[in-house]
MARTORMAR-450511 format. One record per atom (N, C-alpha, C): residue in one letter; atom name; x, y, z. Coordinates in pm, 1 decimal, always signed. Layout:
BEGIN
<rec loza="a" tiza="CA" xx="X" yy="Y" zz="Z"/>
...
% end
This chain:
BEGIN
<rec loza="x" tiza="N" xx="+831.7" yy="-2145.5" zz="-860.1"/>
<rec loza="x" tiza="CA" xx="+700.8" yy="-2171.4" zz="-917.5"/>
<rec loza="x" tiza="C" xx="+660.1" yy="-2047.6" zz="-998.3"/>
<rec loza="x" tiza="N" xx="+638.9" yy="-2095.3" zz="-1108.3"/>
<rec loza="x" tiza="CA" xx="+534.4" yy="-1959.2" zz="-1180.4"/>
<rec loza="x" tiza="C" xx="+399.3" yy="-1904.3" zz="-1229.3"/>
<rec loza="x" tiza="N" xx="+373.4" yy="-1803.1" zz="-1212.5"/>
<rec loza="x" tiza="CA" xx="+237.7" yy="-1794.2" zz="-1200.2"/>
<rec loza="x" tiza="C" xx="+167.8" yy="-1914.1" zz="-1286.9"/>
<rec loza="x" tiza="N" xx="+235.2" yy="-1997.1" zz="-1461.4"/>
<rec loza="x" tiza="CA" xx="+165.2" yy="-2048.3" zz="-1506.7"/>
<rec loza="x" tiza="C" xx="+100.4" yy="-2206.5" zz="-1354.5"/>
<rec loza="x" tiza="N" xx="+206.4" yy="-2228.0" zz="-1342.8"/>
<rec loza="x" tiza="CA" xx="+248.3" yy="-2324.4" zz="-1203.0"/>
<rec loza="x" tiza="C" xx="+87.6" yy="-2292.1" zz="-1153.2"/>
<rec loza="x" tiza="N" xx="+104.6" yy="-2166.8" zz="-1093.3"/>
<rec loza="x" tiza="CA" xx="+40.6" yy="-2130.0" zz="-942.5"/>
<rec loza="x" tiza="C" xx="-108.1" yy="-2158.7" zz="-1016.0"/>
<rec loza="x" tiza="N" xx="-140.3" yy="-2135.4" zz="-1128.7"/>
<rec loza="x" tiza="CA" xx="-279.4" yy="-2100.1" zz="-1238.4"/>
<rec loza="x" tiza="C" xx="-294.0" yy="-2278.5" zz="-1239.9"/>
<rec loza="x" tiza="N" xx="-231.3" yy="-2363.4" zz="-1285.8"/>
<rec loza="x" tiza="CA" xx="-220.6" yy="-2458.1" zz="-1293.3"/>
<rec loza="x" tiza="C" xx="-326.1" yy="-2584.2" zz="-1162.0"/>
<rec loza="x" tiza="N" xx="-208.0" yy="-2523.4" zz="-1049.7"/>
<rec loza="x" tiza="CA" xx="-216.2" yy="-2588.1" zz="-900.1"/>
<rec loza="x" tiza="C" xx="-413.1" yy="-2576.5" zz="-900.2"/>
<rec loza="x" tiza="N" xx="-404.8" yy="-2436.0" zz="-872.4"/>
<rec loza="x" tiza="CA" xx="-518.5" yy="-2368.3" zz="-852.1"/>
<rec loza="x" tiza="C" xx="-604.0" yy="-2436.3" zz="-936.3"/>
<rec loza="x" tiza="N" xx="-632.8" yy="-2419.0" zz="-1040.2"/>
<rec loza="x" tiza="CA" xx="-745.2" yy="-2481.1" zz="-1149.7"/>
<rec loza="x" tiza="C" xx="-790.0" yy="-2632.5" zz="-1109.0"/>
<rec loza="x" tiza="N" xx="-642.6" yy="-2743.2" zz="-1090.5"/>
<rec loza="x" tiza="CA" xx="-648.4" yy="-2873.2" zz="-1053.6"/>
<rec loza="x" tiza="C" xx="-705.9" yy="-2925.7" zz="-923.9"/>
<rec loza="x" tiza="N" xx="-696.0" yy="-2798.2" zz="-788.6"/>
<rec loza="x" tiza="CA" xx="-732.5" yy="-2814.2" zz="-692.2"/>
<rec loza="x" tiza="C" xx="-892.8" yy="-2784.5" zz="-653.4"/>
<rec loza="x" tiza="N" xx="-936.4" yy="-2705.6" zz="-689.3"/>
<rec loza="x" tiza="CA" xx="-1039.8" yy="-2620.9" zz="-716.3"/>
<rec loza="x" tiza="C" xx="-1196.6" yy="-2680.9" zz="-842.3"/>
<rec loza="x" tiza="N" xx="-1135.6" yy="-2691.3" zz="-931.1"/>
<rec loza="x" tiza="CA" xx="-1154.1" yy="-2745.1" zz="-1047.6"/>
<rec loza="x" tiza="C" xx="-1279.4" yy="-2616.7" zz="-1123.6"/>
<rec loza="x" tiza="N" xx="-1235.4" yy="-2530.1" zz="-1122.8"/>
<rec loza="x" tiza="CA" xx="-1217.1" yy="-2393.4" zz="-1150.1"/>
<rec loza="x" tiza="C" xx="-1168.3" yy="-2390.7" zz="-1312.8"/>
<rec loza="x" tiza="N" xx="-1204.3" yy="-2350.3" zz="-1441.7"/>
<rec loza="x" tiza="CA" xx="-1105.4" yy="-2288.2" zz="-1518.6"/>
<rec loza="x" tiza="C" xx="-1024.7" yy="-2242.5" zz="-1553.2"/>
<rec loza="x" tiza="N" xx="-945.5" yy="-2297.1" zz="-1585.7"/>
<rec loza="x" tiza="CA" xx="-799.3" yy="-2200.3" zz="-1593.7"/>
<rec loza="x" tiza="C" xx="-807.4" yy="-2055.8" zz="-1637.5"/>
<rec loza="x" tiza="N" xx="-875.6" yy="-2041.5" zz="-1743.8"/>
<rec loza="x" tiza="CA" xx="-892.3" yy="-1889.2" zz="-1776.4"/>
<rec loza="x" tiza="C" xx="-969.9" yy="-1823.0" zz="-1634.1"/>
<rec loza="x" tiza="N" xx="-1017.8" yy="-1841.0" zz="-1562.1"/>
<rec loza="x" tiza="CA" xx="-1136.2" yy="-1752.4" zz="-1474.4"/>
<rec loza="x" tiza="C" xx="-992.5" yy="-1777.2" zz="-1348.7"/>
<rec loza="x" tiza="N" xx="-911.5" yy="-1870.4" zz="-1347.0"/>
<rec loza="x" tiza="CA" xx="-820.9" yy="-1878.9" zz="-1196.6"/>
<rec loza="x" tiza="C" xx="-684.8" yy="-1765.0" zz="-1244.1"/>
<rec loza="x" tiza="N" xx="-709.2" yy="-1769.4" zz="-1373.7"/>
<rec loza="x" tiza="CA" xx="-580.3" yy="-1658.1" zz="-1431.1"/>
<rec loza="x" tiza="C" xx="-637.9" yy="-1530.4" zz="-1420.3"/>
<rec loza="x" tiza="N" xx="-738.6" yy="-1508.9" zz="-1445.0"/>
<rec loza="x" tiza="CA" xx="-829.6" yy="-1350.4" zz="-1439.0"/>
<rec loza="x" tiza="C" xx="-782.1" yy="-1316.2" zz="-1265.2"/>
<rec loza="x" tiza="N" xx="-858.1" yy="-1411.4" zz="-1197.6"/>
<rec loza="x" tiza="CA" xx="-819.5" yy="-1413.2" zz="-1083.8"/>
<rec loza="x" tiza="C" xx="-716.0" yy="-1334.9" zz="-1012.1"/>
<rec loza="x" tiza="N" xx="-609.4" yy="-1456.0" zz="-1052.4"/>
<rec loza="x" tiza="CA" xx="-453.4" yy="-1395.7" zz="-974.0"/>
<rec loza="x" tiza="C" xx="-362.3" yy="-1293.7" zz="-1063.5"/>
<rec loza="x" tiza="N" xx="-396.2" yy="-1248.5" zz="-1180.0"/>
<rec loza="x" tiza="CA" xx="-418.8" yy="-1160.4" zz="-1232.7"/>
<rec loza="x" tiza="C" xx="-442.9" yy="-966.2" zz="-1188.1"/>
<rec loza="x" tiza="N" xx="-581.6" yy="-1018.2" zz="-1133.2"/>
<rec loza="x" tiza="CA" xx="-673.7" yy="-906.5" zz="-1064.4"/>
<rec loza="x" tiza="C" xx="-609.2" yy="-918.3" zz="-962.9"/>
<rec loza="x" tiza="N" xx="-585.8" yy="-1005.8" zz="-860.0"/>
<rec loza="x" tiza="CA" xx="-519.5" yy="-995.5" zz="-709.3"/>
<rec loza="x" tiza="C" xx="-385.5" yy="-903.8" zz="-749.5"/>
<rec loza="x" tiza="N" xx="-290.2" yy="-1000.2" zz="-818.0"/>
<rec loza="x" tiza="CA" xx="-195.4" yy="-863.8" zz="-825.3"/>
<rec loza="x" tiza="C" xx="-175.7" yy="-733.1" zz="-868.3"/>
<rec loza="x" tiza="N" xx="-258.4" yy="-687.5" zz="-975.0"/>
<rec loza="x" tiza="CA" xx="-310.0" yy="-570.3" zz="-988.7"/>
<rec loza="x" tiza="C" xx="-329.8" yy="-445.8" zz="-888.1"/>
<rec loza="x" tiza="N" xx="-465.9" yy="-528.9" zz="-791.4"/>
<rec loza="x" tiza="CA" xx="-500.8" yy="-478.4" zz="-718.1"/>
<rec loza="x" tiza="C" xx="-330.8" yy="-474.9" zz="-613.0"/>
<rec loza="x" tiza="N" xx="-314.0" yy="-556.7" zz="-567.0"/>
<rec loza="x" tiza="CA" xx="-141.1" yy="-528.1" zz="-479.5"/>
<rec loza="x" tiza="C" xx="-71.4" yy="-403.9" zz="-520.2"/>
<rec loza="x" tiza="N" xx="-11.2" yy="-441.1" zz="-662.4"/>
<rec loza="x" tiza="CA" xx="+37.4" yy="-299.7" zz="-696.5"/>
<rec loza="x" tiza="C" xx="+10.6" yy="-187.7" zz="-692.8"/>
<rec loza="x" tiza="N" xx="-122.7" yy="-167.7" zz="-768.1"/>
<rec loza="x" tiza="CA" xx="-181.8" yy="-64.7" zz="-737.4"/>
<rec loza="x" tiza="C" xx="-186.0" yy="+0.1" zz="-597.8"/>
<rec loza="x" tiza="N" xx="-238.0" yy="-73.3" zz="-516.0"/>
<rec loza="x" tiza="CA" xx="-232.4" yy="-42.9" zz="-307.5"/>
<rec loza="x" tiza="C" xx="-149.5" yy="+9.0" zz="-332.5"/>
<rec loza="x" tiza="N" xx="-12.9" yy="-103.8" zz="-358.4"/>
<rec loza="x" tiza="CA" xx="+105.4" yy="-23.9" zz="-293.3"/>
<rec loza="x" tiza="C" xx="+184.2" yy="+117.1" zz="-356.6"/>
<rec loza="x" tiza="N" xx="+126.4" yy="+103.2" zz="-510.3"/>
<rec loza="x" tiza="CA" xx="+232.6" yy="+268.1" zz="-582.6"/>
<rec loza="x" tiza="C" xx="+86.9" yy="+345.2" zz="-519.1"/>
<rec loza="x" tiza="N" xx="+8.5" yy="+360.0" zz="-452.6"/>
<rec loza="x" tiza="CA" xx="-92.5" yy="+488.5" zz="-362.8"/>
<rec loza="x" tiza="C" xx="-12.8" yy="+475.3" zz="-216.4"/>
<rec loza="x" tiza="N" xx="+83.3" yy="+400.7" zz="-168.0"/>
<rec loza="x" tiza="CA" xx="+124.4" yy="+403.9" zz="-60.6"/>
<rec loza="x" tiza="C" xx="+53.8" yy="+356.0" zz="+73.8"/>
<rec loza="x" tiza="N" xx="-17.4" yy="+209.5" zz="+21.0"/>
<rec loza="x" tiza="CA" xx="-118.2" yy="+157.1" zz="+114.3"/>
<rec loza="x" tiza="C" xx="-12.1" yy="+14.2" zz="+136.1"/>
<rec loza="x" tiza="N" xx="-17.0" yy="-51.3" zz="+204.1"/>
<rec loza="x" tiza="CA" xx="+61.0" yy="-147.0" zz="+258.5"/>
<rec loza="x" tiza="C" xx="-53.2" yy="-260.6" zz="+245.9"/>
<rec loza="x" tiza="N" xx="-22.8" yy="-382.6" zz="+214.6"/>
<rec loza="x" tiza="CA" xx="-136.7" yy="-489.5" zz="+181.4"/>
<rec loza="x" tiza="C" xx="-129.8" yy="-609.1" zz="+309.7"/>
<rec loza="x" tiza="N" xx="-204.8" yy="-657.9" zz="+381.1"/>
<rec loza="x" tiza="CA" xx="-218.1" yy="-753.2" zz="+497.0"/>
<rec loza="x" tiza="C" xx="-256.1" yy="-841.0" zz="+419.3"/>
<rec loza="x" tiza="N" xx="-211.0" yy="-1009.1" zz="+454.5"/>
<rec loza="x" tiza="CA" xx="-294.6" yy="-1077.4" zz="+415.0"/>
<rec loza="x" tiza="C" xx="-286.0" yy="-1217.0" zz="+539.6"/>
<rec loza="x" tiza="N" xx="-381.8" yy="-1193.3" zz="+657.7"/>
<rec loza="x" tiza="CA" xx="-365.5" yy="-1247.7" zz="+734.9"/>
<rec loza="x" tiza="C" xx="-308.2" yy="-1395.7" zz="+759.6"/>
<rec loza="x" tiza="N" xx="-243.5" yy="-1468.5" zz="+817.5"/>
<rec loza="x" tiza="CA" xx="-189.7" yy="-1580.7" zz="+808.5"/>
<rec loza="x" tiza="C" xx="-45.1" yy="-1621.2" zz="+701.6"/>
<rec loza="x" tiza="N" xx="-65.9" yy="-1521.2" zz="+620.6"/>
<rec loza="x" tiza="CA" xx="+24.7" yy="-1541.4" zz="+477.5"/>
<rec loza="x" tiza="C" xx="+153.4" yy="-1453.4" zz="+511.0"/>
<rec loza="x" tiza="N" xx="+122.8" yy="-1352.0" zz="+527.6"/>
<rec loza="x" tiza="CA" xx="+221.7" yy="-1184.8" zz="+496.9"/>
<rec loza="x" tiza="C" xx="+190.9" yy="-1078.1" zz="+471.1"/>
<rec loza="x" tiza="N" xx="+278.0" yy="-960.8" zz="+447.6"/>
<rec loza="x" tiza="CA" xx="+208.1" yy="-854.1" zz="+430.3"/>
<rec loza="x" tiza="C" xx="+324.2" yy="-793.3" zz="+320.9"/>
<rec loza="x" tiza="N" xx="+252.2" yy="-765.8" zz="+220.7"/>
<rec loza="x" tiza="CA" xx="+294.7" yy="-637.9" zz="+185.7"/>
<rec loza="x" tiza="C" xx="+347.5" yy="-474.6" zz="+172.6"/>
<rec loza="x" tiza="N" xx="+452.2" yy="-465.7" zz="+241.7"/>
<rec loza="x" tiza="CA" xx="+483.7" yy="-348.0" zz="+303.9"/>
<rec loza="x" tiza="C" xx="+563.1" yy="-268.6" zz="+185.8"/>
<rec loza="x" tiza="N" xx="+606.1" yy="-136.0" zz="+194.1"/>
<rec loza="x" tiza="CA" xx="+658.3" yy="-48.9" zz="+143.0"/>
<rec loza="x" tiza="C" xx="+757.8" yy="-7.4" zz="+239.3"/>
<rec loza="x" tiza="N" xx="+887.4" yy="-5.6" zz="+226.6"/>
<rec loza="x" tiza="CA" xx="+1036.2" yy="+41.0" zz="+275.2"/>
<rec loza="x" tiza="C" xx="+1074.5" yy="+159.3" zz="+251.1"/>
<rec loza="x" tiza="N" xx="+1131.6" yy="+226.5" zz="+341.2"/>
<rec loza="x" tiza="CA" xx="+1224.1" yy="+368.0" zz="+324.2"/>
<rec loza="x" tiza="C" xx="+1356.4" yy="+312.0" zz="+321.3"/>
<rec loza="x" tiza="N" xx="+1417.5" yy="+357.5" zz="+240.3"/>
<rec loza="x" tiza="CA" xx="+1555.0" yy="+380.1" zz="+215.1"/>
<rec loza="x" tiza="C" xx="+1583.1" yy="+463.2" zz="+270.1"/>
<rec loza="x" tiza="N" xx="+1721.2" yy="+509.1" zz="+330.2"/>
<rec loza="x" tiza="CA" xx="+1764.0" yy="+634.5" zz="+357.9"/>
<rec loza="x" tiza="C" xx="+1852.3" yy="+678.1" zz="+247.3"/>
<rec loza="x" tiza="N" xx="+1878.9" yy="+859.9" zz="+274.3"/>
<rec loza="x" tiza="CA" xx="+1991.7" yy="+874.3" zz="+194.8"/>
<rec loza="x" tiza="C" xx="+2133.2" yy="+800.6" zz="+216.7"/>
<rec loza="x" tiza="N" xx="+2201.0" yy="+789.3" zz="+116.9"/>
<rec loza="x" tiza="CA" xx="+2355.3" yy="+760.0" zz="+170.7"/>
<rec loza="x" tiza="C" xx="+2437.7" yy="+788.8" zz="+26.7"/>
<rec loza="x" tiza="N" xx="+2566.6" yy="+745.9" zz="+110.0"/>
<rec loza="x" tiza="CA" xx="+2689.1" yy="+806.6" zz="-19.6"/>
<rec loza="x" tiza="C" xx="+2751.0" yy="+665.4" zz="-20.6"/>
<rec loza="x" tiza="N" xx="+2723.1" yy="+696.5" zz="-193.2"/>
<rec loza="x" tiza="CA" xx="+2824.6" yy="+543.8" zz="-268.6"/>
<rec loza="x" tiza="C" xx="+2934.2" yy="+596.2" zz="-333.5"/>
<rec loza="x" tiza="N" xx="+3013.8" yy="+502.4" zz="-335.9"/>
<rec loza="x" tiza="CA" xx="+3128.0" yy="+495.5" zz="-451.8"/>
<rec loza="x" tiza="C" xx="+3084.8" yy="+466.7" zz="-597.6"/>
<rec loza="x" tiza="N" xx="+3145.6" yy="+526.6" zz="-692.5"/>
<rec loza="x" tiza="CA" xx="+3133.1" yy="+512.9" zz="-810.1"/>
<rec loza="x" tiza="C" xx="+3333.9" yy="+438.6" zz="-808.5"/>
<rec loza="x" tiza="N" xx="+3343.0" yy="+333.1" zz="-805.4"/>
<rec loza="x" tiza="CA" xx="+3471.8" yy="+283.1" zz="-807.8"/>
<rec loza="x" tiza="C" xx="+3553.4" yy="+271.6" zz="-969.8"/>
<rec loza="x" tiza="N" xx="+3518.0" yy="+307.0" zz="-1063.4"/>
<rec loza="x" tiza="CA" xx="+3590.9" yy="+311.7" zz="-1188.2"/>
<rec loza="x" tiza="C" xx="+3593.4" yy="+458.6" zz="-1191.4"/>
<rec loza="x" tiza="N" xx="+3553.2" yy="+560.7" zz="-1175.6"/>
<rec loza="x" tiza="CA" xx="+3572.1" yy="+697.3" zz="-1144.1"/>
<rec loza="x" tiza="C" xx="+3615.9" yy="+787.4" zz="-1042.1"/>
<rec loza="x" tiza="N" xx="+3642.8" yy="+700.8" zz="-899.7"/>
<rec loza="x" tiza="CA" xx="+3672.2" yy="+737.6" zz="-785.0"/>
<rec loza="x" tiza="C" xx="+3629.9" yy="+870.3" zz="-773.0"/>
<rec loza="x" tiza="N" xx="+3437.4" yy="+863.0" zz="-771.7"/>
<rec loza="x" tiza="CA" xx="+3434.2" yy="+964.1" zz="-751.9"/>
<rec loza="x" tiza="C" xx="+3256.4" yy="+872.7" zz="-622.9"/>
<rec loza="x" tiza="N" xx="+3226.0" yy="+997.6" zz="-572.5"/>
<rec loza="x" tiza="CA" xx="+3143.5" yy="+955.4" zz="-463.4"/>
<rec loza="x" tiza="C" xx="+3043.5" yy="+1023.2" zz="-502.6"/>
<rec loza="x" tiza="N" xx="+2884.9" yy="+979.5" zz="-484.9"/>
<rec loza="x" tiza="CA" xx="+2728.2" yy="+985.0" zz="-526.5"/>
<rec loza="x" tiza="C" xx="+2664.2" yy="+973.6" zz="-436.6"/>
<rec loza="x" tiza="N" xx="+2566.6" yy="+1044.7" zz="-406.8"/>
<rec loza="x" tiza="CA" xx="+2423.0" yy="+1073.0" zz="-302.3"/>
<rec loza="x" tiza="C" xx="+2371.3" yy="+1011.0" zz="-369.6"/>
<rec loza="x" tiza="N" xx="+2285.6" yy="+883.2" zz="-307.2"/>
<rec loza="x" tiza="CA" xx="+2184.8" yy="+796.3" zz="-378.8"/>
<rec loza="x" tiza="C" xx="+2035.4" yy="+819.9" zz="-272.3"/>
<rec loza="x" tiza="N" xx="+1979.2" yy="+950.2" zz="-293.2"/>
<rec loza="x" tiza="CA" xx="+1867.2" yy="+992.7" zz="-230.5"/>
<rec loza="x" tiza="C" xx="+1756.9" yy="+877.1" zz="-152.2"/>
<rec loza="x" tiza="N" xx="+1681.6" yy="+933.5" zz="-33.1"/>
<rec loza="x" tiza="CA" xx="+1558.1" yy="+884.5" zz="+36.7"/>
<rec loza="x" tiza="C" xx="+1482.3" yy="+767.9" zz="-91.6"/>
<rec loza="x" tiza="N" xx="+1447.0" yy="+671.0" zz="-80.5"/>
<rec loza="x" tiza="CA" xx="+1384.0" yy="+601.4" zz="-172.1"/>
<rec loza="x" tiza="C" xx="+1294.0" yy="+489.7" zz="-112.0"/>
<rec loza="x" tiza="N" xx="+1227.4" yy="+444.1" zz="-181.6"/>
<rec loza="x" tiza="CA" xx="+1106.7" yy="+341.6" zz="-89.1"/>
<rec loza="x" tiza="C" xx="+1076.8" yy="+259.5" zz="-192.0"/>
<rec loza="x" tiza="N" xx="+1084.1" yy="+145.2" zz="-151.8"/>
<rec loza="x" tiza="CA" xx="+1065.2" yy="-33.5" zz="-204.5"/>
<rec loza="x" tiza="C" xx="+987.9" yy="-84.2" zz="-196.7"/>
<rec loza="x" tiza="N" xx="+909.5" yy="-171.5" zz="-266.2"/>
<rec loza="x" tiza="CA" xx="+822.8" yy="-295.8" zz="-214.7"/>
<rec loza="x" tiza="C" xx="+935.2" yy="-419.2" zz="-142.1"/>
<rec loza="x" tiza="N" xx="+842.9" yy="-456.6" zz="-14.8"/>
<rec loza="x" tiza="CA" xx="+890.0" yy="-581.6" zz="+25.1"/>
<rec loza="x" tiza="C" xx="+816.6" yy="-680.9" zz="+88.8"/>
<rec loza="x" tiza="N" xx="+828.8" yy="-779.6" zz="+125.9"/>
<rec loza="x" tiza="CA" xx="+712.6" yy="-906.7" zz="+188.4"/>
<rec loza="x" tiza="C" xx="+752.8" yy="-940.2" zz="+308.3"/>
<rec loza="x" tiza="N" xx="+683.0" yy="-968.9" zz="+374.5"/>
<rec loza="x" tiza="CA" xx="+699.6" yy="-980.6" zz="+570.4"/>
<rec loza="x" tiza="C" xx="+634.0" yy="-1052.6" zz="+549.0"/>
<rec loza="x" tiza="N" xx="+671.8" yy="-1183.5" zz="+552.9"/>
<rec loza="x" tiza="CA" xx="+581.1" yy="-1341.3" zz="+609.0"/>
<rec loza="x" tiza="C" xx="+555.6" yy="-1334.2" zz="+721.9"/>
<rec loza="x" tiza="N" xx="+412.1" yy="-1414.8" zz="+718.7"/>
<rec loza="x" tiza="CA" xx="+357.5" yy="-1391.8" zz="+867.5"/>
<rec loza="x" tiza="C" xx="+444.9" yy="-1516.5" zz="+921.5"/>
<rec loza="x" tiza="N" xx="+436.6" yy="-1559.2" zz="+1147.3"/>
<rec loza="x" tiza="CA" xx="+492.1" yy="-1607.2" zz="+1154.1"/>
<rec loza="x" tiza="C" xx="+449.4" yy="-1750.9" zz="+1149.4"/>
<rec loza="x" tiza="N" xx="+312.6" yy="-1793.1" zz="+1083.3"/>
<rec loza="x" tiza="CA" xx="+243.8" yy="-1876.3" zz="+1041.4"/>
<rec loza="x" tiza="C" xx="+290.9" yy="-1973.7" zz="+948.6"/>
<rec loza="x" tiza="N" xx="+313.5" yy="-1901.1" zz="+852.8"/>
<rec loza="x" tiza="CA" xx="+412.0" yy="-1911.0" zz="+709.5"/>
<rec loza="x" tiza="C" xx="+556.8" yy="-1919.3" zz="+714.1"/>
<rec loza="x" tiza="N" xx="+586.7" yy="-1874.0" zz="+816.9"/>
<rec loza="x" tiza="CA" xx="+730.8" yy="-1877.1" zz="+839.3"/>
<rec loza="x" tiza="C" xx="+728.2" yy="-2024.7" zz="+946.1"/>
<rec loza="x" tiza="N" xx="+689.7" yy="-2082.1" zz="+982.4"/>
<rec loza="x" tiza="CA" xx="+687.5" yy="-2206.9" zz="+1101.9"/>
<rec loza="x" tiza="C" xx="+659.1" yy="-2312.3" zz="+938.9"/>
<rec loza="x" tiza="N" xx="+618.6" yy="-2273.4" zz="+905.5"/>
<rec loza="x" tiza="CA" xx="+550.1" yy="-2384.2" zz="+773.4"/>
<rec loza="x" tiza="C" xx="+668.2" yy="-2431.3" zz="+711.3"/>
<rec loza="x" tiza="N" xx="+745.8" yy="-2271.8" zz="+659.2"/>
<rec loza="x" tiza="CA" xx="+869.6" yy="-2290.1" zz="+560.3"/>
<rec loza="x" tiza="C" xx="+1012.6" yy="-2338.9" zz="+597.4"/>
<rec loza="x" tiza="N" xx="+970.3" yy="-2338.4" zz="+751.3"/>
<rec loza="x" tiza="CA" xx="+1139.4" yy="-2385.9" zz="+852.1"/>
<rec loza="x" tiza="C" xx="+1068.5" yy="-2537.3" zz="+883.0"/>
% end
């Protein structure tokens, strides 16, 4: 589904404007990103959460050079469905 999708659903269900349901989910993700590059983790009860991951260091292969690389400590966005959402989707 894509956000046009999700803007779509929303507007039809609601009966809301499409421009004011796009500002909307828009601003929601904004605001997400933002949380998360300050290193705040996002809850969204019943749904999931927005968490941030540590990587550890480790050593890769570079296999056309046979030569080996430190790919340093690093941290991800990732999504943890609640188990609400997860009973829904099984």
């Amino acid at each position: 589904m894509t956000k046009a999708e999700i803007v779509n659903e929303i507007s039809r269900t609601t009966g809301l404007e499409k421009a004011a349901v796009l500002t909307t989910v828009e601003s929601f993700m904004d605001v997400v990103k933002e949380a998360m590059a300050g290193g705040q983790n996002v809850y969204l009860r019943g749904f999931g959460s927005f968490i941030i991951k540590t990587r550890k260091e480790k050593t890769a292969r570079n296999i056309s050079k046979n030569t080996s690389i430190k790919i340093p400590e690093h941290k991800i966005p990732a999504f943890k469905p609640s188990k609400v959402f997860l009973a829904e989707v099984k």
